[in-house]
Structures are given as structure tokens and as C-alpha cells.
N, C-alpha and C positions, 0 to 999 in steps of 0.2 A: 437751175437752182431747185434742189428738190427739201422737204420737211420732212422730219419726222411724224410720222402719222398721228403720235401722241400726243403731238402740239396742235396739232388740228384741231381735233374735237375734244373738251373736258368732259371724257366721258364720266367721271364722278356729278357734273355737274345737269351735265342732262342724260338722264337713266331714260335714254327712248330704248324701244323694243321694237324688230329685233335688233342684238347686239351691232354695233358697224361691225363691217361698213356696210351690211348691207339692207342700209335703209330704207324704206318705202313707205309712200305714204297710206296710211290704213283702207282700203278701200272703204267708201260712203255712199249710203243708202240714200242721202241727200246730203247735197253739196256742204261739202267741210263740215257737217255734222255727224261724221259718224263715232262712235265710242271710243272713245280716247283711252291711254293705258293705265296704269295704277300713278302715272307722275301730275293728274289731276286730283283737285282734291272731290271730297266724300260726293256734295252738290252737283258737282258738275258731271259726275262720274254717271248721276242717277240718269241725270237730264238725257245725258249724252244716249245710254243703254236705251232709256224708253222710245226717243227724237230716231234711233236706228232701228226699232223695234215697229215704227209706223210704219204702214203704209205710206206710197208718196203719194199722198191726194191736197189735192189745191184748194182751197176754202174760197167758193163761189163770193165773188164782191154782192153786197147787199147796196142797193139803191136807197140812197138816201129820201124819202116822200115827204111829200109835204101834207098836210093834214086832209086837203081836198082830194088827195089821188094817192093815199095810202091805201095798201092790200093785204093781204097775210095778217100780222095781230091788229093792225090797224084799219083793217077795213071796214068803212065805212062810217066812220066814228067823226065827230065833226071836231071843230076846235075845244081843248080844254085850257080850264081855266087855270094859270099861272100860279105855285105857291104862291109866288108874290104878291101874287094879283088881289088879294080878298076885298081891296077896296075901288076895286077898277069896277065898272056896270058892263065894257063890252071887252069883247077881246083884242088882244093885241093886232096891228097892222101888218100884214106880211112882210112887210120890210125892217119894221122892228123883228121880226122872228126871224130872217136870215141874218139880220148884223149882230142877234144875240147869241145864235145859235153855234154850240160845238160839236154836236153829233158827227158832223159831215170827216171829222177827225179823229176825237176823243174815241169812237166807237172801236179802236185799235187796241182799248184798255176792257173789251168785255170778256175777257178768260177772270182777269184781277180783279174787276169786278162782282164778277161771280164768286169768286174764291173765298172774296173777301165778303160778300153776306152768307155763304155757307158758314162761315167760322163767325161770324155776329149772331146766326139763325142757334148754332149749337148754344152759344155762351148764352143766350137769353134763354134757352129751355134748360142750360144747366145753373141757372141763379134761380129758377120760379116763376120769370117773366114775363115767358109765353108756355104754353102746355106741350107735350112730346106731337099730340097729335098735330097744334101747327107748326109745329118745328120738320117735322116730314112732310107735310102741303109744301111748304116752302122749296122743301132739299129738294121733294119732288117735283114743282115748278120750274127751276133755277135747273135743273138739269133739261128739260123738255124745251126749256127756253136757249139754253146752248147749245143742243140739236138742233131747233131751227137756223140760229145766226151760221153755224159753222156748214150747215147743207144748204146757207142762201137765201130761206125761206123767211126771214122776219124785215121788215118791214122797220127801216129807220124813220123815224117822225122828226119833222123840223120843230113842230108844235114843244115834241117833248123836251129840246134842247139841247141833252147829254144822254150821254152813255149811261150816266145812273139814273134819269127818268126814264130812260126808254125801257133798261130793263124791269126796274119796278113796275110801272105804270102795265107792262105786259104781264109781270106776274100776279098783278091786280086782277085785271082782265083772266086770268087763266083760273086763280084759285079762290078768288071773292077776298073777304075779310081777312083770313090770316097774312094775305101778303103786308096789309097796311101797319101788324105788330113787325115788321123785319126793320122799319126804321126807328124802333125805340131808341131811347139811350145811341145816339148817333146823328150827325149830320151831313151835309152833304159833301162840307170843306173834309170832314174827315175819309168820308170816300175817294175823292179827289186825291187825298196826300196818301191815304192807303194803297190804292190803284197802282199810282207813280212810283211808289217804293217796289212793288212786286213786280212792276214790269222793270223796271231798274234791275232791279236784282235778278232777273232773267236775261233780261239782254248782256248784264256780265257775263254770264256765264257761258253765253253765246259766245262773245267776243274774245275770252280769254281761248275757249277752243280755237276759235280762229287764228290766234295768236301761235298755240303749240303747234297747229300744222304750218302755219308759216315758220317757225324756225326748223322743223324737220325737213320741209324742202330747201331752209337758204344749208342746213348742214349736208345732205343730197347732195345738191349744186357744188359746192366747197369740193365733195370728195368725187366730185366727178372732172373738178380742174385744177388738181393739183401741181404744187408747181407753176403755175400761169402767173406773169409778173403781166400789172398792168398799171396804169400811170393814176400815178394819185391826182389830188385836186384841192386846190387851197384859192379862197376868194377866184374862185372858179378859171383859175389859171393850174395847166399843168404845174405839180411839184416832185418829189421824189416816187422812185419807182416804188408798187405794194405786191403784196399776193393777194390777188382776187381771193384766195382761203382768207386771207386776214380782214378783209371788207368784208366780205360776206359772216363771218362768224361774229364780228362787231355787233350787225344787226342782234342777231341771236343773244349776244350778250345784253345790251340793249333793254331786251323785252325782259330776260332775265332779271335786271336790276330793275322793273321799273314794274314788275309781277309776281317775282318769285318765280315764275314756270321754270 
């Protein structure tokens, strides 16, 4: 039983490059990240160009430390004292600081974190809030500081809690006073929901790639078994005979209705 080849693939529907049949998956600079074709949209298109444009280098895990065996920004610093704390006399119990602590996690959120006080650091030197010259201490810190995390070199603190103590409290440490104007006009819950949205909306973008090269190999696959009847399945009993074309493009369709790709 053979198909007409134009009922295989909608090619109106999915504009891959180059034309069928002779598909291929794009080669990638890393795995299923490499630059996708104009059938992505604007965002992703950027992501995809820049993510193919790196180097493949590995971002050294940082050790998460605890206040007594901190090194690199933290060395040698002893416990600090907790926003919370202003009415506490000592500090907190190590055991209270592990079962409070998110760093040993949330620290997966320090790109968006950064991102997100560079564009707080502009807006408050473009309202009056803070001055141009701490507005550059800042840009300039928050960048010196994401050279160390992504070469290894900084030093997570259990003390600090989170991802957005650890980085402030470092760019305290780095540039004196101006860092402590970066938290004007802003709170910590607002970091928190800001962070989650930009790595949110990154990981989309991620996954829909992943997506478009998965329907490029299930249409591949199709045009490589054309004609092939194989046995359908219903409440996981054989039922009528399919073409492995018409399963496989299903998927494809699938992702189509459920993304636009």
C-alpha cells in the first residue's frame, strides 16, 4: 500500500528547510540547541543564534558553604545578621540555617537575577534615585559577580539563604555603599516572582526548540518508512491496521495544535 507523498507531509503546514524530502536535522553546536529556521518566532530565533554562537563550556558547580568554611566572597566573614533578625541578640542555629535555607537550589535563578537588578539599577538612576555614578558601581559589580558564579569562583553561603542575598550581600562586599541603594523601591517577594518569570520564559523557549526538532525527526522517520502498515492499538489491544506515516505525523500534528510550531 503506497501514499501519495503529498499526504504525508502538510507541507504548507510545516515550512522546514530544506524543502522535503530531504530533511535533516540542523546540525548543533549543543545538543538540540542549535539555530532553528525563520518557522521560530523573533525570541527564540535570538536565543537559538546567540546559545549556537557559544562556546561549549560547562559552568563549574559552586559549593554551596556554610558561614564557618566559606572562601572566595566569603572568606572569612563570620555569621550575619538576618533582615529578620533585628530583634534576635544572637544568631541563628545551624539547623535553623539549613531547614530555612534555599540557596543550595534557587541559585539556578542567578542569570535572572542579575538581569533583573541591572534593569532596577537603570530605572532608579533614570527616575533621580540613585546617581549615574552608582548606577555604574552597580552594572559594574553584578557583572564581576557573574564572572565568578559562572568560572566557579563565588562561594554560596547557607548564612545568606538565597540567591538574592547571596548576590547582593557579595556586591556589598565588592562596591561598599552604592550596592545597598540597588534595593530601593523593591522587595525580596518581588525578586522571587521576577527571577521565576525570566527563567520561565527562557525555558520556553528552550523547550519549544526542542519541540521543532522533534517533529523534524518524527517527519524524517515518516519519509523514511513509507508505506509500512503497522498495527494500531486501542485500550492497548491490537485494532485496525495504520501507517506508521499516519502515527508518526499525528505526533507532529499534535505539538502543532498544542504550540503553533
Amino acid at each position: 500500500m503506497m501514499m501519495n507523498r503529498d499526504l504525508v507531509v502538510p507541507v504548507a503546514r510545516f515550512p522546514l528547510e530544506p524543502p522535503l524530502p530531504a530533511l535533516r536535522l540542523p546540525p548543533a553546536s549543543r545538543p538540540f540547541l542549535s539555530a532553528p529556521g525563520a518557522h521560530l518566532g523573533h525570541r527564540a530565533r535570538q536565543r537559538a543564534a546567540a546559545t549556537a554562537a557559544m562556546p561549549d563550556r560547562q559552568v563549574a558547580p559552586a559549593a554551596v558553604a556554610s558561614s564557618a568554611t566559606a572562601g572566595g566572597w566569603g572568606k572569612g566573614l563570620s555569621k550575619e545578621n538576618k533582615l529578620w533578625g533585628g530583634r534576635f541578640e544572637e544568631s541563628v542555629t545551624d539547623a535553623v540555617e539549613r531547614f530555612s535555607e534555599s540557596v543550595s537550589f534557587d541559585r539556578a535563578l542567578y542569570k535572572q537575577d542579575i538581569m533583573g537588578s541591572r534593569a532596577h539599577a537603570a530605572m532608579l538612576a533614570e527616575q533621580g534615585l540613585i546617581t549615574i555614578i552608582d548606577k555604574d558601581r552597580i552594572l559594574k559589580g553584578l557583572d564581576e559577580i557573574e564572572r565568578s558564579i559562572e568560572a566557579g569562583e563565588f562561594s554560596w553561603r547557607i548564612d545568606r539563604e538565597d540567591v538574592h542575598m547571596n548576590i547582593e550581600a557579595a556586591l556589598t562586599d565588592l562596591i561598599g555603599e552604592s550596592a545597598k541603594k540597588l534595593h530601593t523601591a523593591r522587595s525580596r517577594n518581588d525578586q522571587v516572582v521576577t527571577d521565576l518569570r525570566l527563567w520561565c520564559r527562557d525555558a520556553i523557549d528552550d523547550i519549544l526548540m526542542h519541540l521543532k526538532h522533534l517533529q523534524v525527526a518524527l517527519v524524517n522517520l515518516a519519509l523514511k518508512n513509507e508505506g509500512l502498515i503497522v498495527p494500531g492499538y486501542t485500550h492497548l489491544q491490537r485494532a485496525q491496521p495504520v501507517l506508521l506515516q499516519h502515527l508518526l505525523l499525528s505526533y507532529v500534528e499534535q505539538v502543532f495544535l498544542s504550540t503553533g510550531l
